[in-house]
N, CA, C, O and CB atoms as a CASP TS submission, in Angstrom:
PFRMAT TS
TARGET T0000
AUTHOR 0000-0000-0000
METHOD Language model
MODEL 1
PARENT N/A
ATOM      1  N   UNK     1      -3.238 -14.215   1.919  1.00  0.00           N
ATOM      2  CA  UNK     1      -2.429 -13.015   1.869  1.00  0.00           C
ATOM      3  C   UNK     1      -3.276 -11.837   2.369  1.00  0.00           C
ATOM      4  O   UNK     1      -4.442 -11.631   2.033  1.00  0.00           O
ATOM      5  CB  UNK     1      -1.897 -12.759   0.422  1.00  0.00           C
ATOM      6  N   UNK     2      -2.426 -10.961   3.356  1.00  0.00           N
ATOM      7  CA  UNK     2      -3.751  -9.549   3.668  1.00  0.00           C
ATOM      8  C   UNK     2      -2.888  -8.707   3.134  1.00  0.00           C
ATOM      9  O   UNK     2      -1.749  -8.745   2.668  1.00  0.00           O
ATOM     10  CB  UNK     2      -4.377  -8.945   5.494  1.00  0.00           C
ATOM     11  N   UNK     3      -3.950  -7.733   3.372  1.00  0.00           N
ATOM     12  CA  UNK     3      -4.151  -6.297   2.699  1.00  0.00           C
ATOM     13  C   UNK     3      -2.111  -6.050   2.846  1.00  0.00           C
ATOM     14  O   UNK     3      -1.438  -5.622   1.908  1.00  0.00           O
ATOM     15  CB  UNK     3      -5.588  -4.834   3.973  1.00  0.00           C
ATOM     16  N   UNK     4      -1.741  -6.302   3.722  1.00  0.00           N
ATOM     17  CA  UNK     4      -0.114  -5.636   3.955  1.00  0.00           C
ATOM     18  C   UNK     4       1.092  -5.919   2.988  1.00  0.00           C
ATOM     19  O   UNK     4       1.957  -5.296   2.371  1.00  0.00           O
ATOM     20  CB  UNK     4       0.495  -6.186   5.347  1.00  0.00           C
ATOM     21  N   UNK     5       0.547  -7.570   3.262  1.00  0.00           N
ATOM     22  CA  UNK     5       1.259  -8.561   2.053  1.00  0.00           C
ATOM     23  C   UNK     5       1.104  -8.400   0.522  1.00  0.00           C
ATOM     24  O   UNK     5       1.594  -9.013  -0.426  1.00  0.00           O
ATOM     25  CB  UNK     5       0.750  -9.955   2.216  1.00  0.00           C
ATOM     26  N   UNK     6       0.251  -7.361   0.620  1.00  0.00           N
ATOM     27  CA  UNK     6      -0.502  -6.983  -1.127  1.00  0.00           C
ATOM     28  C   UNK     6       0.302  -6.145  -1.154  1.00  0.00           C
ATOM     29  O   UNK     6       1.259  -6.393  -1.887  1.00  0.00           O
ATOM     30  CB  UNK     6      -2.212  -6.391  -1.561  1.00  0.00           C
ATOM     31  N   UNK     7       0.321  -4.994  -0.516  1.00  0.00           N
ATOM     32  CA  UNK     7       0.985  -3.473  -1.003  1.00  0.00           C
ATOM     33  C   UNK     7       2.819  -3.538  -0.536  1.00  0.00           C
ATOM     34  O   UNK     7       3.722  -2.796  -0.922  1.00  0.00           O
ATOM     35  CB  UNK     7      -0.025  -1.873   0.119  1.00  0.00           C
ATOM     36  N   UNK     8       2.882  -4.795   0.477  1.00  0.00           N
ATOM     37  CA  UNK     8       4.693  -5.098   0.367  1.00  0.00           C
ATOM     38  C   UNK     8       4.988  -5.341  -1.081  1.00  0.00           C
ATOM     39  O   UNK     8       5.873  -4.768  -1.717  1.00  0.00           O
ATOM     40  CB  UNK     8       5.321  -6.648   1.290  1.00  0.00           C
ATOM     41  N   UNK     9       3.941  -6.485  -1.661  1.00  0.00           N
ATOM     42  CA  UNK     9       4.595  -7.399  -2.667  1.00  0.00           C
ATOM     43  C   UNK     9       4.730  -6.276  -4.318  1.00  0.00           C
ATOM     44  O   UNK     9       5.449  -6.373  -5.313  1.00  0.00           O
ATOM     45  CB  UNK     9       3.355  -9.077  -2.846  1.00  0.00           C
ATOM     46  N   UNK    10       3.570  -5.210  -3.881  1.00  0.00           N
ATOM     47  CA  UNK    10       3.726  -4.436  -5.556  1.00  0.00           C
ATOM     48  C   UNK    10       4.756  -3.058  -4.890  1.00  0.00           C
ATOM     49  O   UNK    10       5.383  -2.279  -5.609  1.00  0.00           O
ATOM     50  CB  UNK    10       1.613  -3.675  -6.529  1.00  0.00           C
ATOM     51  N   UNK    11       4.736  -3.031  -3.886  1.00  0.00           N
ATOM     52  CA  UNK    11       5.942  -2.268  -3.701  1.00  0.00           C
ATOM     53  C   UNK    11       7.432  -2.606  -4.269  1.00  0.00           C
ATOM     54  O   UNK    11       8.185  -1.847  -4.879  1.00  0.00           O
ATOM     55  CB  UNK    11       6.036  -2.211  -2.390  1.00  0.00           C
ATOM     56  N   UNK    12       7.585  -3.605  -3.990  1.00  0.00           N
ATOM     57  CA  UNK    12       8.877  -4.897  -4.305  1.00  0.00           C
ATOM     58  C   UNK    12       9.118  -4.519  -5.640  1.00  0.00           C
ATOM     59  O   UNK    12       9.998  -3.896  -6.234  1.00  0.00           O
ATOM     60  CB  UNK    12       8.405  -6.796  -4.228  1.00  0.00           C
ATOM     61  N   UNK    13       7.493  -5.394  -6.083  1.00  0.00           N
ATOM     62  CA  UNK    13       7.890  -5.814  -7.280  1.00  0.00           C
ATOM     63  C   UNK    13       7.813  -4.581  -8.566  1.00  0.00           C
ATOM     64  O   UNK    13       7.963  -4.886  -9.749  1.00  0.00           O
ATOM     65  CB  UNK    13       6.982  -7.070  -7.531  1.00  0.00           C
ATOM     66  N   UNK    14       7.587  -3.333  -8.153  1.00  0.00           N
ATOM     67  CA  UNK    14       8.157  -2.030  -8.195  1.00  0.00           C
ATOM     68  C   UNK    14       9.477  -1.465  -7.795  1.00  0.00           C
ATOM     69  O   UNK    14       9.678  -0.316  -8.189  1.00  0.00           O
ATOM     70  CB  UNK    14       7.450  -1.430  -7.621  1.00  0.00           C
ATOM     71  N   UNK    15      10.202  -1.903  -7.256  1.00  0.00           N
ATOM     72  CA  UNK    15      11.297  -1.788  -7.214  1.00  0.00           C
ATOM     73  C   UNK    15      11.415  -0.618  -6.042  1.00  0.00           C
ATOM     74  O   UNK    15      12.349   0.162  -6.233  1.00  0.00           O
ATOM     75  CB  UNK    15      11.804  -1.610  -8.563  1.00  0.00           C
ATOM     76  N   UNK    16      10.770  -0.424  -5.091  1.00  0.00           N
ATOM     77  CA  UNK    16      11.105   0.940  -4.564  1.00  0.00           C
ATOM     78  C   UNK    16      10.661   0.639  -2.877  1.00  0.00           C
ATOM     79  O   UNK    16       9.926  -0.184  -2.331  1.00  0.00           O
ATOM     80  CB  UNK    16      10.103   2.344  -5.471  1.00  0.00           C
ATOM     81  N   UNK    17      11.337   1.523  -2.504  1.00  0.00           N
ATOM     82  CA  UNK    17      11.423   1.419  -1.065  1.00  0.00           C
ATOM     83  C   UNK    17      10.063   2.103  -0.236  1.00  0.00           C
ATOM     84  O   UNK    17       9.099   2.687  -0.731  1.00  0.00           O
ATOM     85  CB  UNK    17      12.830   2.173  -0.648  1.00  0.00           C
ATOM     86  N   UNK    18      10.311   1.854   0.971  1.00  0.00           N
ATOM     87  CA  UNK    18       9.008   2.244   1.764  1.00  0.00           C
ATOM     88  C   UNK    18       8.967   3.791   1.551  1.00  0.00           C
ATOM     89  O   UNK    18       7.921   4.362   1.245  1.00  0.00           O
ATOM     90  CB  UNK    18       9.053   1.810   3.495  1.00  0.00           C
ATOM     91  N   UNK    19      10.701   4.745   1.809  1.00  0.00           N
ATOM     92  CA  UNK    19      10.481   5.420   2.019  1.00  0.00           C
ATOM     93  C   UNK    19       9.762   6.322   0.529  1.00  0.00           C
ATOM     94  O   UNK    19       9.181   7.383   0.756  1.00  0.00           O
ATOM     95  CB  UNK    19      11.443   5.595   2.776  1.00  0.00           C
ATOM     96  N   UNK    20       9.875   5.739  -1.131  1.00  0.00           N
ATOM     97  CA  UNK    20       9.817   6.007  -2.257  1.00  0.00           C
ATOM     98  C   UNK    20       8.420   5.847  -2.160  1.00  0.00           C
ATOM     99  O   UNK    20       7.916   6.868  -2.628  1.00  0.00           O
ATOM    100  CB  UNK    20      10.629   5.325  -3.173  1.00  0.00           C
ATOM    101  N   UNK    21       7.615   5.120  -1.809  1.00  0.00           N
ATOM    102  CA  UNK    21       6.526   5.096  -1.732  1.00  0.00           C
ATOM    103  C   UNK    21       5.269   6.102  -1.225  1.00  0.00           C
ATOM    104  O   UNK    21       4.243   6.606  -1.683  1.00  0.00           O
ATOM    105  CB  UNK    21       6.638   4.272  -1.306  1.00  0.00           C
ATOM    106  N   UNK    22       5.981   6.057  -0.072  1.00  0.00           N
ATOM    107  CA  UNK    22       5.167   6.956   0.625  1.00  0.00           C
ATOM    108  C   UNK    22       5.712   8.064   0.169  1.00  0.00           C
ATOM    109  O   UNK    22       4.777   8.081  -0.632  1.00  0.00           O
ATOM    110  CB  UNK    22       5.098   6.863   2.079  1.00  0.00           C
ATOM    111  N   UNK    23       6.280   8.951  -0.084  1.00  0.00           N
ATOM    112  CA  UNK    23       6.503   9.917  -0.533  1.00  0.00           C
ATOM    113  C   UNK    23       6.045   9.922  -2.004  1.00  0.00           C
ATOM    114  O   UNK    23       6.187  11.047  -2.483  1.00  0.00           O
ATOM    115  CB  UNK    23       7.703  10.154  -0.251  1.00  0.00           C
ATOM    116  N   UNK    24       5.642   9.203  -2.701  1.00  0.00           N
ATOM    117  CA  UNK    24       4.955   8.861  -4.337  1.00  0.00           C
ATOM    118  C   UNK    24       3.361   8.959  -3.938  1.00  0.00           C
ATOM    119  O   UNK    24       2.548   8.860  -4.857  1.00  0.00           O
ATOM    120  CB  UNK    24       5.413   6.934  -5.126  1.00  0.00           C
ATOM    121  N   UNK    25       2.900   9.149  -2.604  1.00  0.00           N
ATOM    122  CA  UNK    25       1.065   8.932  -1.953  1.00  0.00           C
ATOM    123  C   UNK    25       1.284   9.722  -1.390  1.00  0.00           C
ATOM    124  O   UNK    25       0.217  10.202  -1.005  1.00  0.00           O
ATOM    125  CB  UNK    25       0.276   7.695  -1.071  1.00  0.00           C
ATOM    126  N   UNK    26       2.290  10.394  -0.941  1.00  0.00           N
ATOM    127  CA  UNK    26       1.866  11.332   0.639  1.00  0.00           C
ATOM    128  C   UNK    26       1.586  10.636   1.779  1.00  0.00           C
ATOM    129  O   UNK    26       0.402  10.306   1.858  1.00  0.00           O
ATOM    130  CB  UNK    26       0.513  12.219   0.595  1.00  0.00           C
ATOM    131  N   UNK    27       2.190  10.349   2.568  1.00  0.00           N
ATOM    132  CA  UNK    27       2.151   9.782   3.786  1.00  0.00           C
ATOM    133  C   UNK    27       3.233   9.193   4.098  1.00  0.00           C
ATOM    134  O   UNK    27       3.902   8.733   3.173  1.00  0.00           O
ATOM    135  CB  UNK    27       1.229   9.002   3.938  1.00  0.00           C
ATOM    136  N   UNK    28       3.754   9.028   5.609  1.00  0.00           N
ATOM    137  CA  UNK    28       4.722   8.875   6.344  1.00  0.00           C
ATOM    138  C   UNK    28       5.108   7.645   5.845  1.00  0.00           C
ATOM    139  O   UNK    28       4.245   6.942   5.318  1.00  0.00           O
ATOM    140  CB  UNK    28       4.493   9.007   7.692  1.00  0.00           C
ATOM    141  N   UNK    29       6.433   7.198   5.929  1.00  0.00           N
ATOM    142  CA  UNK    29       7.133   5.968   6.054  1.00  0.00           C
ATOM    143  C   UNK    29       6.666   4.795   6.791  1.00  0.00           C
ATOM    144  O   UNK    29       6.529   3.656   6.345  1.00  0.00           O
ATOM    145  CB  UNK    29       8.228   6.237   6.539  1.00  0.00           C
ATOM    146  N   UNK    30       6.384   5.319   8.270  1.00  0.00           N
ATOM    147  CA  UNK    30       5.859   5.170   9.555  1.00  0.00           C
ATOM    148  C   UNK    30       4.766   4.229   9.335  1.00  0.00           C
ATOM    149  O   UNK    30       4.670   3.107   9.834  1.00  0.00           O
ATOM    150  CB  UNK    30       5.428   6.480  10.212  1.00  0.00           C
ATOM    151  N   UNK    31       3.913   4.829   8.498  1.00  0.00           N
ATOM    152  CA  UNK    31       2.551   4.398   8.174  1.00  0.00           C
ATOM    153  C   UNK    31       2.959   3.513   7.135  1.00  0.00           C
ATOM    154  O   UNK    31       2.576   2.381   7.432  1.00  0.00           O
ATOM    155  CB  UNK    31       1.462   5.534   7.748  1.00  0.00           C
ATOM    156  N   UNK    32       3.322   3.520   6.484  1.00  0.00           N
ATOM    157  CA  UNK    32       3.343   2.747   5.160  1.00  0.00           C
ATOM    158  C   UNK    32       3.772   1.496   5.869  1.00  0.00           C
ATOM    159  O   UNK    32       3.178   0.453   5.597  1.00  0.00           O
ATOM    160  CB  UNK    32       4.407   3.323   3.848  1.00  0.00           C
ATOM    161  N   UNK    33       4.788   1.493   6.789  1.00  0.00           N
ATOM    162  CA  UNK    33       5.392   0.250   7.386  1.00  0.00           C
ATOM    163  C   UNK    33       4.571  -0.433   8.216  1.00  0.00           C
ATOM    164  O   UNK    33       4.649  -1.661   8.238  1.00  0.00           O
ATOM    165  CB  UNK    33       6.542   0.491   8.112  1.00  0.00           C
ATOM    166  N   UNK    34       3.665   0.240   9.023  1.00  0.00           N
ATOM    167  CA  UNK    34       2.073  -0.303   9.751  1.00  0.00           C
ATOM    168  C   UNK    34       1.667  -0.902   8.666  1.00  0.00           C
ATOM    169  O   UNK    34       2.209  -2.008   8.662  1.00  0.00           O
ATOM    170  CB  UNK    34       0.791   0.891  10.326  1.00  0.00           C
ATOM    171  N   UNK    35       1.009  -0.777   7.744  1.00  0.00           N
ATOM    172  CA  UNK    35       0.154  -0.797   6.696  1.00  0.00           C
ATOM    173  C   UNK    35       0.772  -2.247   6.178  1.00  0.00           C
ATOM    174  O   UNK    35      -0.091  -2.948   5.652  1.00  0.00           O
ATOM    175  CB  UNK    35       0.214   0.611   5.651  1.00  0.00           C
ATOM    176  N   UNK    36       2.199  -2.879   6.227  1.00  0.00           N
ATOM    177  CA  UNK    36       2.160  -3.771   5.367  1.00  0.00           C
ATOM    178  C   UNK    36       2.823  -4.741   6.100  1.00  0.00           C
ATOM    179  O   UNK    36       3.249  -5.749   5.537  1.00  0.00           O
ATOM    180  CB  UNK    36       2.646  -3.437   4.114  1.00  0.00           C
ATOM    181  N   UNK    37       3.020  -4.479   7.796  1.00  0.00           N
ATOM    182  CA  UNK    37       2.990  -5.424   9.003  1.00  0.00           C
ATOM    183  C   UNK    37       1.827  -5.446   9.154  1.00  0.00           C
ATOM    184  O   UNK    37       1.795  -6.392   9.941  1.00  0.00           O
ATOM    185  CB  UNK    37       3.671  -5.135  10.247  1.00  0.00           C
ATOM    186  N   UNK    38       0.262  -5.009   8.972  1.00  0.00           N
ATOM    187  CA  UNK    38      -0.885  -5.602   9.556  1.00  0.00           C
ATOM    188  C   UNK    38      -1.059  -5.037  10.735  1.00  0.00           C
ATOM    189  O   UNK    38      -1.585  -5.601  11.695  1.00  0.00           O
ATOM    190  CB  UNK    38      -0.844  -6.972   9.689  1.00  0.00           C
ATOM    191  N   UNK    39      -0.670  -4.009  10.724  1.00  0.00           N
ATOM    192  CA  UNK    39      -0.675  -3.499  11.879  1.00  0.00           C
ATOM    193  C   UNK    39      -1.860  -2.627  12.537  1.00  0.00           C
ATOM    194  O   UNK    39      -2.450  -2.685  13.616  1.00  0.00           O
ATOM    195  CB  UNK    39       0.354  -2.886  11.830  1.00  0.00           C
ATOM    196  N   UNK    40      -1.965  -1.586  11.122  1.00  0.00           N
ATOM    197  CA  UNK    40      -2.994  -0.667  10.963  1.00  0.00           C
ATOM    198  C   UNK    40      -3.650  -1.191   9.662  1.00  0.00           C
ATOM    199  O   UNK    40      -3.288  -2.237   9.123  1.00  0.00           O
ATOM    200  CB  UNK    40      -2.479   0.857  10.910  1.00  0.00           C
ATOM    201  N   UNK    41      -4.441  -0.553   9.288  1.00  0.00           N
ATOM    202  CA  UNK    41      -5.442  -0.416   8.218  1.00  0.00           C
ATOM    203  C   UNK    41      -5.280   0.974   7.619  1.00  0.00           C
ATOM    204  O   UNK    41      -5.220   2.031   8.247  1.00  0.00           O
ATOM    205  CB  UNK    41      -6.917  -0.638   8.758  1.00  0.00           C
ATOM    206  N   UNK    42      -5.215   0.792   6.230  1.00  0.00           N
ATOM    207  CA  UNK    42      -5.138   2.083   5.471  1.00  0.00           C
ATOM    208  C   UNK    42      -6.457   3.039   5.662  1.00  0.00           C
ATOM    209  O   UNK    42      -7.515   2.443   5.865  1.00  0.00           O
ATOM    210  CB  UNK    42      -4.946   1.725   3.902  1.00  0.00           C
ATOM    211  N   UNK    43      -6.481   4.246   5.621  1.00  0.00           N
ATOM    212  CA  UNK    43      -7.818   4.389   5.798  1.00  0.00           C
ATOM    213  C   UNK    43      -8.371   4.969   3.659  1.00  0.00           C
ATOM    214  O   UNK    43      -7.568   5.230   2.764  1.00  0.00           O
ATOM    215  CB  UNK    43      -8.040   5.881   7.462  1.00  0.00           C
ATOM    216  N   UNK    44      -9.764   4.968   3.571  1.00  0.00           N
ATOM    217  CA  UNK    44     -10.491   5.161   1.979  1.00  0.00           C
ATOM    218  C   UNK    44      -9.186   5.852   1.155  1.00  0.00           C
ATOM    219  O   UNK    44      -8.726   5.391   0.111  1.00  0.00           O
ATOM    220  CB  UNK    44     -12.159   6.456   1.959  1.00  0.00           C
ATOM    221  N   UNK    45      -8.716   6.996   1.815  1.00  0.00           N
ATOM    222  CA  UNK    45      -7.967   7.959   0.805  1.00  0.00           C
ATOM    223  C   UNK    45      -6.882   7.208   0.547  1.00  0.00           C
ATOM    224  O   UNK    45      -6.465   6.990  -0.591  1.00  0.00           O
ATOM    225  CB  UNK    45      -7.543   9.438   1.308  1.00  0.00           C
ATOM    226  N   UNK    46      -6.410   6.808   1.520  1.00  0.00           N
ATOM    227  CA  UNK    46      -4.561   5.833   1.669  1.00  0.00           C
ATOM    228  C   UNK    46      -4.962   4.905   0.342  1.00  0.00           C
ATOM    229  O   UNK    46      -4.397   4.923  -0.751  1.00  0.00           O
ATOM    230  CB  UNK    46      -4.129   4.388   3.699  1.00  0.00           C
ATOM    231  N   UNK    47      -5.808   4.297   0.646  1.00  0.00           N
ATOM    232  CA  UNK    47      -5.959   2.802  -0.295  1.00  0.00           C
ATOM    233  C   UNK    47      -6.744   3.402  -1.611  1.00  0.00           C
ATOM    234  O   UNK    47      -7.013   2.616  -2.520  1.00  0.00           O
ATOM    235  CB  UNK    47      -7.097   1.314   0.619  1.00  0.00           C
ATOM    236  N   UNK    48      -7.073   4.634  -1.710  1.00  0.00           N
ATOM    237  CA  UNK    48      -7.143   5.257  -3.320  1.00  0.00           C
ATOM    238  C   UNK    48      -6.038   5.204  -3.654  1.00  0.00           C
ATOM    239  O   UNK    48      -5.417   4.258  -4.138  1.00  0.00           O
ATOM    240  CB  UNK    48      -7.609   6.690  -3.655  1.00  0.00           C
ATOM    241  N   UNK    49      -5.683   6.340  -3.388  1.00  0.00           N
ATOM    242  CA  UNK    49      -3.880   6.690  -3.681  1.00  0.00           C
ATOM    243  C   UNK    49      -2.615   5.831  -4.195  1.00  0.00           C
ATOM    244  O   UNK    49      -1.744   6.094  -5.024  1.00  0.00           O
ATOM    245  CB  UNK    49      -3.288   7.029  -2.408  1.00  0.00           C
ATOM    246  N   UNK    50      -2.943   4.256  -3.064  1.00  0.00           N
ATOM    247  CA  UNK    50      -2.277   2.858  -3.103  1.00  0.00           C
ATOM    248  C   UNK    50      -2.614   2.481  -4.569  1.00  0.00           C
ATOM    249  O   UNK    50      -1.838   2.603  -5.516  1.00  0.00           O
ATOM    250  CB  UNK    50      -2.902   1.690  -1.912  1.00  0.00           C
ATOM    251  N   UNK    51      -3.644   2.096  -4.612  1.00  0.00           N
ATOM    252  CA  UNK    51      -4.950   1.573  -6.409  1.00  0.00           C
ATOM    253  C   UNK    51      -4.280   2.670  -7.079  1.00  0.00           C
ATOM    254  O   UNK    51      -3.172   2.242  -7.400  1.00  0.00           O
ATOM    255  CB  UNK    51      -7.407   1.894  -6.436  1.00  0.00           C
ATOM    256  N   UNK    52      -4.440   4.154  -7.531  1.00  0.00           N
ATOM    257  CA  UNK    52      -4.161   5.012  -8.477  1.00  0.00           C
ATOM    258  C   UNK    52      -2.714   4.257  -9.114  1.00  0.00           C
ATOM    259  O   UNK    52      -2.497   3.559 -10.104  1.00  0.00           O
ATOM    260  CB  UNK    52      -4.050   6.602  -7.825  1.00  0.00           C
ATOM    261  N   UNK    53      -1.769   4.852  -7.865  1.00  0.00           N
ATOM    262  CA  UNK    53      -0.321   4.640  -8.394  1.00  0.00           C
ATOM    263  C   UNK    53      -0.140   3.128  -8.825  1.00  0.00           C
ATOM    264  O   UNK    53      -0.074   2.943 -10.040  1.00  0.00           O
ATOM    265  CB  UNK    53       0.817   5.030  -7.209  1.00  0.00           C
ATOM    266  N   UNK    54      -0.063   2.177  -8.118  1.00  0.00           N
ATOM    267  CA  UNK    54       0.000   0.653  -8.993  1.00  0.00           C
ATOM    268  C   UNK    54      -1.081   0.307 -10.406  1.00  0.00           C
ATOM    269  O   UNK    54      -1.096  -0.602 -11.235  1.00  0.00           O
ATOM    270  CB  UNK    54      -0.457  -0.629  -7.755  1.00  0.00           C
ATOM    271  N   UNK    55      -1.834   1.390 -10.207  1.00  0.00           N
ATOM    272  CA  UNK    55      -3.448   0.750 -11.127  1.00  0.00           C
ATOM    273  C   UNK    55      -3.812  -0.108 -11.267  1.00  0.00           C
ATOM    274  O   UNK    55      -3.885  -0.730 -12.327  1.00  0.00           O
ATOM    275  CB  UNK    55      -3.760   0.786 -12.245  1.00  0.00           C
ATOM    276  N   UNK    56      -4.268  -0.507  -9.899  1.00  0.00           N
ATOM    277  CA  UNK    56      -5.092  -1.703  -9.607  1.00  0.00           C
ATOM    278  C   UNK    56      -6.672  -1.076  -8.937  1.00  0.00           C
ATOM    279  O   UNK    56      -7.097   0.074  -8.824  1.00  0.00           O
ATOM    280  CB  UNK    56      -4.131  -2.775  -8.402  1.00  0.00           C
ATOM    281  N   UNK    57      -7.029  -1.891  -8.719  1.00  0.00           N
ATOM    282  CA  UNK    57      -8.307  -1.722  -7.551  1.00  0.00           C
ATOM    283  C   UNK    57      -7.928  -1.695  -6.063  1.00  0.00           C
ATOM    284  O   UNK    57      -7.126  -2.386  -5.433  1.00  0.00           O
ATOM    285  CB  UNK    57      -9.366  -3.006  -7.636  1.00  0.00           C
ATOM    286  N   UNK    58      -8.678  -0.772  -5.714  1.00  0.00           N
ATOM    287  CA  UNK    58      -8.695  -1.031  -4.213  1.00  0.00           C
ATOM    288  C   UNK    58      -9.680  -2.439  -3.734  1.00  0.00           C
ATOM    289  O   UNK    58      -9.952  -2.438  -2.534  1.00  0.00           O
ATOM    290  CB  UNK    58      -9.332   0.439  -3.484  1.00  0.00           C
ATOM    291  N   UNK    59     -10.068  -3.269  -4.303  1.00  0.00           N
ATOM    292  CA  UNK    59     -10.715  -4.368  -4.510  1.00  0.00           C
ATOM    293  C   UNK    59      -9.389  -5.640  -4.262  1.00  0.00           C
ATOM    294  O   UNK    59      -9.319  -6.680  -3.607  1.00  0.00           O
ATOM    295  CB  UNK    59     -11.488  -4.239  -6.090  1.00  0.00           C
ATOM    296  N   UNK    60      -8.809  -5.170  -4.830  1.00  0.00           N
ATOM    297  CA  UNK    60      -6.992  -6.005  -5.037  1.00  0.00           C
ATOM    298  C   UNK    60      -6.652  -5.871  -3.603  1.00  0.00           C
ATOM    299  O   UNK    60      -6.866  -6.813  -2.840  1.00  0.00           O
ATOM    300  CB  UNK    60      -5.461  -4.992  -6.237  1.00  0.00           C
ATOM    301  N   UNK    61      -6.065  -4.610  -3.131  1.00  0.00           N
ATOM    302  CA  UNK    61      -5.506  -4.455  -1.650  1.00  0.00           C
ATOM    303  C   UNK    61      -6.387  -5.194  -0.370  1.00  0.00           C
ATOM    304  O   UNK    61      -5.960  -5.854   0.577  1.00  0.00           O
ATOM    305  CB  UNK    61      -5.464  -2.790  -1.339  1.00  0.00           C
ATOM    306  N   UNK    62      -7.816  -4.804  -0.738  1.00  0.00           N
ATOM    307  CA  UNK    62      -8.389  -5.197   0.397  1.00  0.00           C
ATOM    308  C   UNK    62      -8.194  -7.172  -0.061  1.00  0.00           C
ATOM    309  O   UNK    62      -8.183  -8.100   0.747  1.00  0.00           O
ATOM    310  CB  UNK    62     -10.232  -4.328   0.587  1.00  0.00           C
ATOM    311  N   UNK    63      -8.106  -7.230  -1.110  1.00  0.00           N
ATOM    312  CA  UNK    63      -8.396  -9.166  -1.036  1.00  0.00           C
ATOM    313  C   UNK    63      -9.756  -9.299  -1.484  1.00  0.00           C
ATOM    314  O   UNK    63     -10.062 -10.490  -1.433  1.00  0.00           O
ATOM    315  CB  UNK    63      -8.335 -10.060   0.760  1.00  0.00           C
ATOM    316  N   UNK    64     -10.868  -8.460  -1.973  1.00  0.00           N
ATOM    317  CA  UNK    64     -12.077  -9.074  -2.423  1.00  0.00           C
ATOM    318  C   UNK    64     -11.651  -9.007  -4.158  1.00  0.00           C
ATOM    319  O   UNK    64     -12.219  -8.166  -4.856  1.00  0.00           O
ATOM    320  CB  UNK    64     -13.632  -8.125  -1.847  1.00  0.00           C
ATOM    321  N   UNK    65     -11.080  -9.531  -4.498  1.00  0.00           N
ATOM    322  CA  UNK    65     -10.640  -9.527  -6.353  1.00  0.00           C
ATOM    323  C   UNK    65     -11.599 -11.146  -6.555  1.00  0.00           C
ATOM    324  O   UNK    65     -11.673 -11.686  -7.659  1.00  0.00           O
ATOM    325  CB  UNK    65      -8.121  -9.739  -6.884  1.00  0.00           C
TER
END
């Protein structure tokens, strides 16, 4: 599973949409939808922000857990 497939699946399983999301972190829709096609890479702040709100690790998103 990568980093995209992590932040689709607690998005989901949060119940909320791309656009709920990103607007819950600050940052575009746009991006959020890169981010969980594998497209782009979150950059340090994105993947704080990601960890804060679920309260997980950014250890989790990247896949080193």
């Amino acid at each position: 599973m990568e980093f995209g497939d992590r932040i689709a699946h607690l998005r989901n399983k949060g119940n909320l949409t791309q656009t709920a999301l990103s607007e819950k972190i600050g940052i575009t829709r746009a991006s959020l939808s890169h981010y969980e096609k594998n497209r782009r890479e979150p950059d340090y702040d994105t993947l704080k922000k990601l960890a804060n709100y679920f309260e997980i690790s950014t250890d989790y998103i990247l896949g080193r857990y």
